[in-house]
BAZABA-484548 format. One record per residue (C-alpha): x, y, z; residue in three letters. Coordinates in Angstrom, 2 decimals, always signed. Layout:
<atoms>
X/Y/Z/ALA
...
</atoms>
This chain:
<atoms>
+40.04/-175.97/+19.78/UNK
+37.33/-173.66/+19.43/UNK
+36.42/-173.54/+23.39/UNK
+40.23/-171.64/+24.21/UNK
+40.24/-168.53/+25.08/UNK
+42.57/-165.97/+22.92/UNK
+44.03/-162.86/+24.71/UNK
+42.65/-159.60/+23.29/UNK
+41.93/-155.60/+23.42/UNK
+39.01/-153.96/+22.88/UNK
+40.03/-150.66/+21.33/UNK
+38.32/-147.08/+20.50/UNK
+39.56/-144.73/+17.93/UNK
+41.50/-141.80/+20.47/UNK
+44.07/-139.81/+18.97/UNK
+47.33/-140.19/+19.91/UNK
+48.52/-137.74/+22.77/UNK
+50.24/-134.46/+21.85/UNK
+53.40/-134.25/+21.67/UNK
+54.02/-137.13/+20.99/UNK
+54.02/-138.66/+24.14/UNK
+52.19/-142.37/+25.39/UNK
+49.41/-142.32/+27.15/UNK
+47.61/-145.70/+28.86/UNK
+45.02/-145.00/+25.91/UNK
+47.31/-145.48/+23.62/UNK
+48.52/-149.42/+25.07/UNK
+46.08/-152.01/+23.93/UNK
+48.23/-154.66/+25.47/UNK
+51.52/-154.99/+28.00/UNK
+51.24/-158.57/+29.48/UNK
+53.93/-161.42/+30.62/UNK
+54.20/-163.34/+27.37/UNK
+53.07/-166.90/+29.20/UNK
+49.71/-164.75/+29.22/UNK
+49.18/-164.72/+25.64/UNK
+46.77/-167.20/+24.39/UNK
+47.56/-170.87/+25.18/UNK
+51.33/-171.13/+25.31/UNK
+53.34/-174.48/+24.71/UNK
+57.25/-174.73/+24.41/UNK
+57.96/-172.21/+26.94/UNK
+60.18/-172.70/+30.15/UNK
+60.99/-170.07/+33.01/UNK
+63.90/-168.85/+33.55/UNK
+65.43/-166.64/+36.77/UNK
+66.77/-163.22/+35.09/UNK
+67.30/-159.97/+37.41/UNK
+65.81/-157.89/+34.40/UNK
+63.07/-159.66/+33.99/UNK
+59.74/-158.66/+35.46/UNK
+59.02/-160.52/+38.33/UNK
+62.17/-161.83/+38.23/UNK
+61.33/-164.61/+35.57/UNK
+61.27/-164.85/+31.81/UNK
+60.43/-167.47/+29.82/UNK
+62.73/-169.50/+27.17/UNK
+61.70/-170.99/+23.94/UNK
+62.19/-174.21/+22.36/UNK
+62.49/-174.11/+18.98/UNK
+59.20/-175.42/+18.41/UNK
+56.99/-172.74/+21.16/UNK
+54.18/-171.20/+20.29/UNK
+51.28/-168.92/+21.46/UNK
+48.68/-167.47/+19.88/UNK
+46.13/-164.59/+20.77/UNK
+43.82/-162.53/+19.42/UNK
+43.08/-158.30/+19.34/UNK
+40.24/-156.52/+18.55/UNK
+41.83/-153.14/+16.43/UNK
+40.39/-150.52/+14.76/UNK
+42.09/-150.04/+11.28/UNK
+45.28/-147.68/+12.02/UNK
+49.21/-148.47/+12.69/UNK
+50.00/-149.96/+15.46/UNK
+53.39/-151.44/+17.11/UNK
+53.89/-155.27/+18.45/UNK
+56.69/-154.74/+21.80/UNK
+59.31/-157.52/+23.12/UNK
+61.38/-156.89/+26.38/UNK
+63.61/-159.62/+25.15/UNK
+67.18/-161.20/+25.95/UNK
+69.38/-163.52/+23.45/UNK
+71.57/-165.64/+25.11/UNK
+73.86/-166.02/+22.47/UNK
+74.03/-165.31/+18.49/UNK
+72.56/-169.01/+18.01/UNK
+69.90/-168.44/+20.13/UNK
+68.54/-164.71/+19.25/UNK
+66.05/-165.73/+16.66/UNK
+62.13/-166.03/+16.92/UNK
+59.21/-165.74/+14.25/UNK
+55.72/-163.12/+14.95/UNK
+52.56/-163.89/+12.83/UNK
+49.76/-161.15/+12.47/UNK
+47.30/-162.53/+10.04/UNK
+49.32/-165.01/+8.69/UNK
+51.91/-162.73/+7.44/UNK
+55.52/-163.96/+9.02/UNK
+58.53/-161.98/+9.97/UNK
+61.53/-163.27/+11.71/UNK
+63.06/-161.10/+14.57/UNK
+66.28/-161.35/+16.50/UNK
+66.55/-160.25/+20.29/UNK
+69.58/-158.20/+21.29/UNK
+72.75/-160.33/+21.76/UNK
+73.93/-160.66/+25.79/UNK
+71.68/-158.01/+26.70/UNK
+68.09/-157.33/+27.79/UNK
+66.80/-154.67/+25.24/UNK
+63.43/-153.92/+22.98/UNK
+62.25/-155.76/+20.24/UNK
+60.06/-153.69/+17.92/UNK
+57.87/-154.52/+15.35/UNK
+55.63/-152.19/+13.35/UNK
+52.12/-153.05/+11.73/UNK
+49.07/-152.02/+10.69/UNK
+45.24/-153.04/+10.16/UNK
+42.88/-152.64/+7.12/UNK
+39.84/-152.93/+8.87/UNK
+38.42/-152.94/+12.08/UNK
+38.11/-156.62/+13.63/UNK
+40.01/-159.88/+15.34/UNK
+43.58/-159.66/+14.38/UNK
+45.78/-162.66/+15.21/UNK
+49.18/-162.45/+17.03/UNK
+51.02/-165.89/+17.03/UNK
+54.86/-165.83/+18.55/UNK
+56.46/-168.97/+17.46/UNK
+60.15/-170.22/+18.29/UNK
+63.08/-170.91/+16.08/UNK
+65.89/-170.97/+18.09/UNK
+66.03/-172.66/+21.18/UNK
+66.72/-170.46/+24.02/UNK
+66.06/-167.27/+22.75/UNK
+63.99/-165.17/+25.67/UNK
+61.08/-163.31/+26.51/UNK
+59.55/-161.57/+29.32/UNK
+56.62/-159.22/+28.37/UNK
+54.79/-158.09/+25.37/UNK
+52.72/-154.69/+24.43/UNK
+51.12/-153.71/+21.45/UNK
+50.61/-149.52/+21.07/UNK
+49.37/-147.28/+18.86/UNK
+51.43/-145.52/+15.97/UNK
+54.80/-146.88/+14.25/UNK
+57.62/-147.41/+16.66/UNK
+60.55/-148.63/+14.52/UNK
+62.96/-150.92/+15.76/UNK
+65.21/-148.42/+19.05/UNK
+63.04/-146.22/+18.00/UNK
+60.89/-147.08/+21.11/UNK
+61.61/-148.30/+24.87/UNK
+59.52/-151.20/+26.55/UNK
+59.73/-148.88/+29.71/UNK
+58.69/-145.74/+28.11/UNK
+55.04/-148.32/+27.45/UNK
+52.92/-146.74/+30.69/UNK
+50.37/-149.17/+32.77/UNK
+50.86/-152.48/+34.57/UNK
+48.10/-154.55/+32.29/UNK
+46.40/-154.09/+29.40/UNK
+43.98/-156.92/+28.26/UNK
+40.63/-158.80/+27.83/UNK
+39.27/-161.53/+26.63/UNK
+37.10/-163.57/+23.95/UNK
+35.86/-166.55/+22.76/UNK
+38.09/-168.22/+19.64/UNK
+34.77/-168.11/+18.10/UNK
+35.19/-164.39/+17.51/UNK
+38.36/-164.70/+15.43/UNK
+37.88/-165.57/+11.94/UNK
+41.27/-167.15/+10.94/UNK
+43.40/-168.85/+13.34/UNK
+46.52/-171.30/+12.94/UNK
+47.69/-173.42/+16.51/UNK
+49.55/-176.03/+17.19/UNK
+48.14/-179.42/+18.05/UNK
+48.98/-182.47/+18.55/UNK
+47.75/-186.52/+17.96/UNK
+46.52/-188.43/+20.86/UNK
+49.11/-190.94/+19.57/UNK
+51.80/-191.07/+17.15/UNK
+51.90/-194.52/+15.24/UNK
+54.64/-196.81/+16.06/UNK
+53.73/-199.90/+14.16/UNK
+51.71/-200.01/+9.90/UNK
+48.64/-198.06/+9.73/UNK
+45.23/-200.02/+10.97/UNK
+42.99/-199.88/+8.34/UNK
+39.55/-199.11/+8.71/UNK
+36.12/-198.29/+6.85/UNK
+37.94/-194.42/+5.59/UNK
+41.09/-196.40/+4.21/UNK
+40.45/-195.63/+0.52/UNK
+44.63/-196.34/-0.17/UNK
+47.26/-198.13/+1.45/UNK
+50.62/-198.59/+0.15/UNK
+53.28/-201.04/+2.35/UNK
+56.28/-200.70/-0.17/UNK
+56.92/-204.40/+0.79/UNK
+56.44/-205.68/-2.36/UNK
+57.20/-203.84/-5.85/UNK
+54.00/-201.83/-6.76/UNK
+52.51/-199.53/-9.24/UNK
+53.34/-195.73/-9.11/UNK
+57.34/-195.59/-8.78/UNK
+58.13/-192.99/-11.63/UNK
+61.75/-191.86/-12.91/UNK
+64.79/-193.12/-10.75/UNK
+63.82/-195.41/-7.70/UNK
+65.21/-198.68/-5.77/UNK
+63.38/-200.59/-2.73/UNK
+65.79/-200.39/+0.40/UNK
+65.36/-201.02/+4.05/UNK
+62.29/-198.94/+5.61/UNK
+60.32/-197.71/+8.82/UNK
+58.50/-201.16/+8.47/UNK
+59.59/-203.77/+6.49/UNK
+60.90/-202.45/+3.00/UNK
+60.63/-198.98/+1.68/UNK
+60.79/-196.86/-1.43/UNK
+63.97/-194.98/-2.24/UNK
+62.92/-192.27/-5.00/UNK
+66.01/-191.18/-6.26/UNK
+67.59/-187.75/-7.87/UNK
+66.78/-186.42/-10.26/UNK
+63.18/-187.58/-10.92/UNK
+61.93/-190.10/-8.70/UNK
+58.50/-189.37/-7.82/UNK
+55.09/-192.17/-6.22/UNK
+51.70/-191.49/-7.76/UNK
+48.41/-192.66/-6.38/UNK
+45.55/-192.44/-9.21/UNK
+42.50/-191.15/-7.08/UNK
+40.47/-191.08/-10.14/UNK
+38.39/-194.85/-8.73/UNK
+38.90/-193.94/-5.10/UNK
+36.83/-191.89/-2.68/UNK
+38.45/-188.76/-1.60/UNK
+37.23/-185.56/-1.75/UNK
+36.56/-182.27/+0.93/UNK
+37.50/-184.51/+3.42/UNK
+41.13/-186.42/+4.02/UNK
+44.18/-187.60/+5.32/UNK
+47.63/-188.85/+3.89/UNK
+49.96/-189.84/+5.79/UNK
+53.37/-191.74/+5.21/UNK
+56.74/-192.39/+6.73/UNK
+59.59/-190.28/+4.97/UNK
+63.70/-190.13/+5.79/UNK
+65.25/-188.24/+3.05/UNK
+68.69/-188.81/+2.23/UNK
+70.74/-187.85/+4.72/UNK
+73.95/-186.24/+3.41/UNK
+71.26/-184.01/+1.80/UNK
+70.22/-182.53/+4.99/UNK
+67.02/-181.22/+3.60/UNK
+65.39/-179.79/+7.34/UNK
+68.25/-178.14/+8.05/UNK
+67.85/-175.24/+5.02/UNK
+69.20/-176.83/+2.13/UNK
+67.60/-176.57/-0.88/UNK
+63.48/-176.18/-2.29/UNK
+61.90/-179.79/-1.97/UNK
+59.01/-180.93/-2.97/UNK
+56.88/-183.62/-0.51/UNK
+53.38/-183.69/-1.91/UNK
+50.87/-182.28/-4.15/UNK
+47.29/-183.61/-4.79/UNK
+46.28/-182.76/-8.06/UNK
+42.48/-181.30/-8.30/UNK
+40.29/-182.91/-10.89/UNK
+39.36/-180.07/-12.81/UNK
+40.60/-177.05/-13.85/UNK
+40.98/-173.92/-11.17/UNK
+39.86/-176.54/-8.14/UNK
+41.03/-177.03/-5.27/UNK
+45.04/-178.39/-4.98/UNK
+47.23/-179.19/-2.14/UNK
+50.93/-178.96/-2.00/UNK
+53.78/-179.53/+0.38/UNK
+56.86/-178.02/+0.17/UNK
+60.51/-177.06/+1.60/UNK
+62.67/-173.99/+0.75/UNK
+64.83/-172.38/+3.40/UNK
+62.84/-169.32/+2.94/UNK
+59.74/-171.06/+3.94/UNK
+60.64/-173.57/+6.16/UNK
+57.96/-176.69/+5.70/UNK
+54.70/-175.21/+4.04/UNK
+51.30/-176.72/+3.25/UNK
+49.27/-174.49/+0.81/UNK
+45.98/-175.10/-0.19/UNK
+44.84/-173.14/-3.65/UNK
+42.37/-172.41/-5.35/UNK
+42.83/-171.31/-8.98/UNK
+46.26/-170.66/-9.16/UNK
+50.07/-172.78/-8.51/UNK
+51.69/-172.06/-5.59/UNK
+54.67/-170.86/-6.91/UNK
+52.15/-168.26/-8.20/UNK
+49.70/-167.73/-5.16/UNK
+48.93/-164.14/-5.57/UNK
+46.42/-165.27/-8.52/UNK
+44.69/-167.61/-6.58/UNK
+42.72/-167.80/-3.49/UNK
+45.11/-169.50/-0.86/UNK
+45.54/-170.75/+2.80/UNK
+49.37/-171.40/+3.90/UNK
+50.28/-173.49/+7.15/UNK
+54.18/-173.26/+8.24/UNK
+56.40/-175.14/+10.26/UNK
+59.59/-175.14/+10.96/UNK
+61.90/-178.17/+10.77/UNK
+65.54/-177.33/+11.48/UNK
+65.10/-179.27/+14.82/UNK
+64.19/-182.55/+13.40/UNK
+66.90/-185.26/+12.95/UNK
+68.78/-186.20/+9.43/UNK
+68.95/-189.67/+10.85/UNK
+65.57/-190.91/+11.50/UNK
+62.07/-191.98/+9.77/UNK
+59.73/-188.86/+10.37/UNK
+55.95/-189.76/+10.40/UNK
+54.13/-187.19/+8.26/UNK
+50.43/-186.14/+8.01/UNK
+48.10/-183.82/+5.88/UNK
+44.85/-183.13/+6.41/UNK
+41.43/-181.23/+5.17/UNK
+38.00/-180.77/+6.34/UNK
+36.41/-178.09/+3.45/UNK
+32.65/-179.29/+4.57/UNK
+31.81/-176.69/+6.70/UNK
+32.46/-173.47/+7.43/UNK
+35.35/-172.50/+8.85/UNK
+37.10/-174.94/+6.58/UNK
+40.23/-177.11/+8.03/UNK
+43.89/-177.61/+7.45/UNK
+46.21/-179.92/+9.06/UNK
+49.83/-179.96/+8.77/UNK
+52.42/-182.47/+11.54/UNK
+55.70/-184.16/+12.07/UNK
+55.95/-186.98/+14.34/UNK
+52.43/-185.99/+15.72/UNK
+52.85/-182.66/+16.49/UNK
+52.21/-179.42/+13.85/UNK
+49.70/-176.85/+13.11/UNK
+45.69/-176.77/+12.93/UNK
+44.59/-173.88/+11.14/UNK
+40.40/-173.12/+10.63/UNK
+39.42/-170.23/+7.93/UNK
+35.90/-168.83/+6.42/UNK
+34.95/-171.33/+3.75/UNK
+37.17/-170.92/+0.67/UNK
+38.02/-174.28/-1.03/UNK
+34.30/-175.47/-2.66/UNK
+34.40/-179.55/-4.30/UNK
+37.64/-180.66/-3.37/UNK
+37.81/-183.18/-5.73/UNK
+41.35/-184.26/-6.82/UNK
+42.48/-186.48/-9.43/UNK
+45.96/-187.93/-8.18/UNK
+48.49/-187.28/-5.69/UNK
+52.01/-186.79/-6.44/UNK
+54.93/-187.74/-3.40/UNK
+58.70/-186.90/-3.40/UNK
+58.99/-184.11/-6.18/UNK
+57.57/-181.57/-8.98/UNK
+54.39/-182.16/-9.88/UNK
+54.55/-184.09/-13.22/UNK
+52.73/-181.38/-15.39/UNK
+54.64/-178.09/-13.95/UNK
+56.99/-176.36/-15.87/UNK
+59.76/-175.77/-13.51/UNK
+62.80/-178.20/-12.36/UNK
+63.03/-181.49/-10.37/UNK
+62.52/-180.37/-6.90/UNK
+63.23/-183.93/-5.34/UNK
+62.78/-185.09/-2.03/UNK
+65.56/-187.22/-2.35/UNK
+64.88/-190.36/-0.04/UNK
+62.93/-193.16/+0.76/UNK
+58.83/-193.08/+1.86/UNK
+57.22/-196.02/+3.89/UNK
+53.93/-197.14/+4.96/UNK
+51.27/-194.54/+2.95/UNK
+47.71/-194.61/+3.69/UNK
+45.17/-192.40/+2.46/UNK
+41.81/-191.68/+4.48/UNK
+38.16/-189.82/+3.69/UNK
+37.85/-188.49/+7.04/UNK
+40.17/-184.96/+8.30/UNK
+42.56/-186.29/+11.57/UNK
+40.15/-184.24/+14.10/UNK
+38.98/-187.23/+15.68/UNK
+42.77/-188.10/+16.70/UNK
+44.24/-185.03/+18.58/UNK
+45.21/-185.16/+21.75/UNK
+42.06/-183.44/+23.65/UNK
</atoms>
């Protein structure tokens, strides 16, 4: 991951023109958007307005990510965009982690602005990320000053091509997709990292509140039940620490239609083992969408007194019907630290300065509330199959 090569500008403090008006000084960027980083989920398409004569339409699960160098200042991010239809005008822009959702104009080629600005002068990371299939885009700019939203007209942006290029090394915090090599279809092979495995084939310790054993991926599964069926693993004789994986089958209920914005679930959370260390929780809320938070010193439900790393993803394409293979993962050993998040083998990698120190935890909790929170049963609210636990991060099993 860290040999790709991330779009970027290399900027210089000039003044806006006078009066107002753009200069080429004032573009740091005006590229196709298939130029911008390492794209994946995008297909052409032929449009007239297009440049070149060719967009390119996302699936709901596209991404790209890039990098600029900016001085600290306001700035705008440009779209020349067209939605197909009202289902399919929706996409999400990360700078810095920080997520908005914007819709392209309805039937119609038009601009999509959105405003931003920069503390301090460095890398700052641009990921566009799909949500609704379909939904189009051609090029992409990035200017000085605050443009709001037909305020500002992608053809008013002077200059063919603005951009550069440097090594992912350069940027400090990045989250991109990725992907494993392959995607189990039969139990987990256990190995020398396997500190847990869990079948569900046979009752076992660690069902708490309402549960049954029904039908699973493999064999028999779990069913942890509303309101307060939760699975437990004590880690407190096991080897787990800075470095891991869990990873287990799940297929909530499916008149509950959890991926598809209904409700705040809970999915996991690893306890740490002492107070104000390092905890890991995954989560649902239509808000959020899936979300894997690691803290440090604080809940998540209460982030802004803790030191925290967030990976999102979105799930509203993934079936009600079927068994979804799920993985978290960690590698706080080294600096940049690690965080893996994926469905069904594909998700999000994300690497950060070192944050999380000892990541020592005492249990994990799957399918609701953590046990000692003071807040309500957030249940998953279906059955989990085939759970194995590891001591090494999933690095070694992306697809190269």
């Amino acid at each position: 991951m860290r040999g790709m090569l991330l779009a970027a500008a290399t900027t210089m403090l000039i003044p806006l023109a006078v009066f107002g008006q753009m200069t080429e000084d004032d573009v740091l960027l005006k590229i196709e958007v298939e130029s911008w980083g390492e794209p994946t989920g995008m297909s052409p398409v032929a449009h007239g307005e297009a440049s070149g004569g060719t967009a390119m339409a996302l699936s709901s699960n596209a991404s790209a990510v890039g990098g600029l160098r900016l001085q600290a200042g306001d700035y705008t991010l440009l779209f020349w965009a067209h939605a197909p239809a009202g289902n399919q005008d929706a996409f999400f822009v990360e700078i810095d982690g920080e997520r908005t959702r914007l819709k392209g104009p309805i039937g119609e080629w038009g601009t999509v602005a959105l405003p931003f600005s920069v503390d301090r002068a460095g890398p700052v990371v641009i990921a566009i990320i799909g949500q609704e299939a379909g939904m189009t885009l051609d090029r992409m700019a990035v200017v000085r000053g605050t443009h709001e939203q037909g305020s500002i007209q992608f053809a008013s942006v002077p200059g063919e091509t603005a951009g550069a290029s440097i090594a992912l090394d350069e940027i400090p915090r990045l989250a991109a997709p990725c992907s494993l090599a392959q995607v189990p279809d039969a139990p987990f092979e256990l190995d020398e990292t396997t500190v847990y495995h869990e079948t569900f084939d046979t009752p076992c310790t660690g069902a708490v509140g309402e549960h049954r054993w029904v039908a699973g991926r493999f064999g028999q599964a779990l069913a942890l039940d509303m309101p307060d069926g939760r699975f437990d693993v004590d880690l407190s004789r096991l080897e787990l620490g800075s470095k891991g994986t869990i990873e287990w089958w799940a297929k909530p209920r499916e008149a509950a239609r959890i991926w598809w914005d209904q409700g705040w679930h809970y999915f996991l959370h690893a306890e740490p083992a002492e107070e104000g260390g390092t905890q890991l929780d995954l989560a649902r809320h239509p808000m959020t969408q899936l979300r894997l938070l690691a803290t440090l010193d604080g809940e998540p439900y209460t982030i802004d007194k803790g030191t925290h790393e967030v990976i999102p993803m979105t799930t509203s394409h993934l079936s009600v019907e079927d068994w979804h293979h799920m993985l978290v993962s960690w590698d706080f050993t080294g600096d940049p630290q690690y965080l893996w998040l994926m469905i069904d083998g594909e998700g999000m990698q994300m690497f950060f300065p070192a944050t999380f120190e000892g990541a020592d935890f005492s249990r994990i909790e799957l399918c609701n509330t953590p046990s000692d929170w003071e807040i309500p049963y957030l249940p998953m609210d279906g059955a989990i199959d085939e759970l194995r636990i590891s001591n090494q991060s999933v690095a070694d099993r992306l697809a190269k």
